[in-house]
C-alpha positions as CSV (number, residue, x, y, z in Angstrom):
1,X,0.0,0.0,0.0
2,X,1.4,3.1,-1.0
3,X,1.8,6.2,1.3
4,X,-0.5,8.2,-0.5
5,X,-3.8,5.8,-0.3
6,X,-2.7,5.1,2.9
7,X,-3.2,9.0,3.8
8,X,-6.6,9.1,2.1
9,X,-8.0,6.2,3.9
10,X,-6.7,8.2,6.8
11,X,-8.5,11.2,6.1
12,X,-12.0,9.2,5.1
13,X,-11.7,8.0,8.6
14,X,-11.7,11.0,10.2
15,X,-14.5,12.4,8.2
16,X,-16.7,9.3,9.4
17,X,-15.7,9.5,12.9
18,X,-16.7,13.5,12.8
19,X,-20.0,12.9,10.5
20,X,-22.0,11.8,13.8
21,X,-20.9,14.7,16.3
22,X,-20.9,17.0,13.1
23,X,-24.5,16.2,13.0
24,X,-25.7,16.0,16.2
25,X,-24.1,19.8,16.8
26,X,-27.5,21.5,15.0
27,X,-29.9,19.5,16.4
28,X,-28.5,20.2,20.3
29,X,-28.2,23.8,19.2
30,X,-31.9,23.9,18.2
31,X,-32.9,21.9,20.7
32,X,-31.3,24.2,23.4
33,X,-32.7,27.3,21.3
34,X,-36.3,25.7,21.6
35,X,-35.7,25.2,25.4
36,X,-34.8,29.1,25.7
37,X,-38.0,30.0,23.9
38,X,-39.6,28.1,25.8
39,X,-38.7,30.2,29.1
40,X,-39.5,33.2,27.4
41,X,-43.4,32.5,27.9
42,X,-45.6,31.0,30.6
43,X,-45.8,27.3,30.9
44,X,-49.7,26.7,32.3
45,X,-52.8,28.5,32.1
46,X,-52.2,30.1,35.7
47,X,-48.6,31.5,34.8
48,X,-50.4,32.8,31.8
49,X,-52.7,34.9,34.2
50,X,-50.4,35.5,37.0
51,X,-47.8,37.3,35.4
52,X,-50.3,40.4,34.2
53,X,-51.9,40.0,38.1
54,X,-48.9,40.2,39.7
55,X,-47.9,43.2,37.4
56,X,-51.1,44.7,38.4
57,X,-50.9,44.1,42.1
58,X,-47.5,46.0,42.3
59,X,-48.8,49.0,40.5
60,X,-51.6,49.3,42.7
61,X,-49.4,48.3,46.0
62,X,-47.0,51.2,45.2
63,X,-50.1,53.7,44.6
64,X,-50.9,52.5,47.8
65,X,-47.4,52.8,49.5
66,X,-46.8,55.9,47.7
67,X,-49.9,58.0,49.6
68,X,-48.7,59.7,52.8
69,X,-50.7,58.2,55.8
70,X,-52.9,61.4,56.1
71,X,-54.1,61.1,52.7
72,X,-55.7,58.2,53.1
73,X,-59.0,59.9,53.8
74,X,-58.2,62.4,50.6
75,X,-62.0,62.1,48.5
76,X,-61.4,64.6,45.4
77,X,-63.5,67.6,45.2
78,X,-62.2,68.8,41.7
79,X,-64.8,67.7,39.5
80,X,-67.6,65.5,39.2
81,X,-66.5,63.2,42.7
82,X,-70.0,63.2,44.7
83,X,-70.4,60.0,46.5
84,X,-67.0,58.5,45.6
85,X,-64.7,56.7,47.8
86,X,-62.0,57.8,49.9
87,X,-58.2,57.1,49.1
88,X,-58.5,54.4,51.9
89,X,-61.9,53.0,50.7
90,X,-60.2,52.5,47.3
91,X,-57.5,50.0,48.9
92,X,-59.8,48.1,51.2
93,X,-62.2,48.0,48.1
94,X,-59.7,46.2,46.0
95,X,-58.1,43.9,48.7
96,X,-61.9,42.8,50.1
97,X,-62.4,42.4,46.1
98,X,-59.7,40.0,45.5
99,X,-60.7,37.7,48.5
100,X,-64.1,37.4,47.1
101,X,-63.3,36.9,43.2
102,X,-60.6,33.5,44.5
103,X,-63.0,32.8,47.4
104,X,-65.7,32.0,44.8
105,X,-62.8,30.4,42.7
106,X,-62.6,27.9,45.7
107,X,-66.1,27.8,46.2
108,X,-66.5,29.3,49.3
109,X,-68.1,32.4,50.5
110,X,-67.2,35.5,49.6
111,X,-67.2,38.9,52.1
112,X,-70.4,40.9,52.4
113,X,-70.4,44.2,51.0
114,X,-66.8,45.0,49.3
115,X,-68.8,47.7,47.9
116,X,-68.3,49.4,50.7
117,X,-64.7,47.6,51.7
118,X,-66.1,44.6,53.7
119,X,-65.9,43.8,57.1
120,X,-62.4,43.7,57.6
121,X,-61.5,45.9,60.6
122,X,-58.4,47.6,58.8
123,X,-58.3,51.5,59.2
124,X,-55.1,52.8,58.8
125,X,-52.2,52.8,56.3
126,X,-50.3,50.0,58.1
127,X,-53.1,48.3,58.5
128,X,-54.5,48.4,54.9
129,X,-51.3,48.0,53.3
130,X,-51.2,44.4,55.4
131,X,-54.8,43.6,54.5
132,X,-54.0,44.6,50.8
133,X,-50.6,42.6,50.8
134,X,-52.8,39.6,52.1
135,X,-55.3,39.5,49.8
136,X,-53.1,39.4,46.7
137,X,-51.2,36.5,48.4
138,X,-54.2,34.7,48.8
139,X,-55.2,35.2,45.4
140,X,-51.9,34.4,43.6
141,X,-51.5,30.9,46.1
142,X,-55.6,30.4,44.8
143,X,-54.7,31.1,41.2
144,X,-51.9,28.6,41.0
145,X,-54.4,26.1,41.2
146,X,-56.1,26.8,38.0
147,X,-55.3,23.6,35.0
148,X,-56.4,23.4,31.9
149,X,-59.2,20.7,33.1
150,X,-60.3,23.3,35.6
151,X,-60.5,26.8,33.7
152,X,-64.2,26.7,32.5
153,X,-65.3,25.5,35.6
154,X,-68.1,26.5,36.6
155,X,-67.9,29.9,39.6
156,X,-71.1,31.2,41.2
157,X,-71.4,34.6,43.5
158,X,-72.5,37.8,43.1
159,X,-68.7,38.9,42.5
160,X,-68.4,38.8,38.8
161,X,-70.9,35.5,38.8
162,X,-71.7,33.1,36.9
163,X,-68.4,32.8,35.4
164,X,-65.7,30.4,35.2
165,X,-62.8,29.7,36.9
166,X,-60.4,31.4,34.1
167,X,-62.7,34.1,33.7
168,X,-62.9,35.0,37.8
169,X,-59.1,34.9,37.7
170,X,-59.3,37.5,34.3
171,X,-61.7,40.2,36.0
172,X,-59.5,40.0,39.2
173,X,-56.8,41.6,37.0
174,X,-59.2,43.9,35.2
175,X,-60.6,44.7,38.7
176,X,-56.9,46.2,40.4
177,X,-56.6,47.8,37.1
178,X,-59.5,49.7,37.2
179,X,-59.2,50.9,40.7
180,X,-55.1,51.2,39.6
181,X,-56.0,54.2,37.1
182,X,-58.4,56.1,39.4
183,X,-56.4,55.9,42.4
184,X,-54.1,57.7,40.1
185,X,-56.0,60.7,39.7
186,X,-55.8,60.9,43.7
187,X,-52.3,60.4,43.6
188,X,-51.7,63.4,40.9
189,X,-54.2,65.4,42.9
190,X,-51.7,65.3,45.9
191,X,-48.8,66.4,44.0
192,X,-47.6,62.8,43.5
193,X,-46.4,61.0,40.3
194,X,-47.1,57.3,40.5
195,X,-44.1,55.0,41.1
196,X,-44.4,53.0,37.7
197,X,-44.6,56.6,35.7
198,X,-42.0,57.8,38.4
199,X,-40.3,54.2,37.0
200,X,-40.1,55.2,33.5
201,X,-39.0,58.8,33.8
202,X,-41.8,60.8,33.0
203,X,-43.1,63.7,35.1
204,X,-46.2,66.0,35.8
205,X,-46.4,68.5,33.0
């Protein structure tokens, strides 16, 4: 065998021992691509939900933060405000809110009268602040619970009822963000940007 077939046989060798890893290396890249998309989105119905509530929760939390304690009983005068809730009354509103909408998600019984902030005896800042941290704990720990083989369950009460389970969980987040933009308004009134505007650089004109 002469030297030079015996350095072709060589390199054919090597090219078949390399073929296989030389394959393999774009499938593990996509495969490893796929997995990082994957992470990019939620993985279950509830993550698709909780992100957007938990987004909405901190924006309301910070409004609620963000008002000095003698504010809390601040009702706007400026306009068209008869019969509208106190500062306060907005943030007991929306945490006795969120125990009812995931208390009828668990089929139990919602508080009376959230209208008018419940029962809860919460009065002050501190005390709000806790009651309102509470509630969106309980609903997130509630939420986490909802499947695809659950979401159009069937939900009764008088908070958002009939419904299903997915839909409770949607007009929770509507709910916060409702109360979010007119607590707002408060906020501005007082000579007070909102944190997530304060977040993003922009300022009272």
């Amino acid at each position: 065998m002469t030297l030079t077939r015996v350095a072709v046989l060589l390199v054919l060798w090597g090219v078949v021992l390399s073929s296989p890893a030389q394959s393999q290396a774009p499938e593990n890249a996509g495969s490893q691509q796929a997995a990082e998309r994957q992470d990019d989105v939620p993985r279950s119905i509830a993550e698709s939900v909780s992100g957007t509530l938990q987004f909405a929760e901190g924006n309301f939390l910070g409004i609620a933060e963000a008002m000095p304690d003698e504010k809390y009983s601040f009702v706007p005068t400026a306009g068209k405000f008869d019969g509208v809730r106190s500062f306060g009354e907005q943030v007991k509103h929306v945490a006795c809110a969120q125990f009812a909408f995931f208390n009828e998600f668990e089929g139990k019984t919602p508080p009376d009268d959230c209208e008018k902030g419940g029962h809860d005896a919460a009065k002050t800042k501190p005390e709000l602040i806790k009651y309102l941290k509470d509630s969106f704990d309980y609903s997130n720990r509630v939420l986490a619970k909802l499947t695809a083989q659950n979401a159009l369950d069937r939900v009764e009460g008088r908070y958002a009822g009939p419904n299903t389970k997915l839909g409770i969980a949607v007009v929770a987040v509507w709910h916060i963000t409702d109360h979010y933009g007119q607590t707002v308004e408060y906020l501005r009134m007082n000579g007070i940007v909102p944190p997530q505007t304060q977040k993003y650089g922009l300022k009272v004109r």
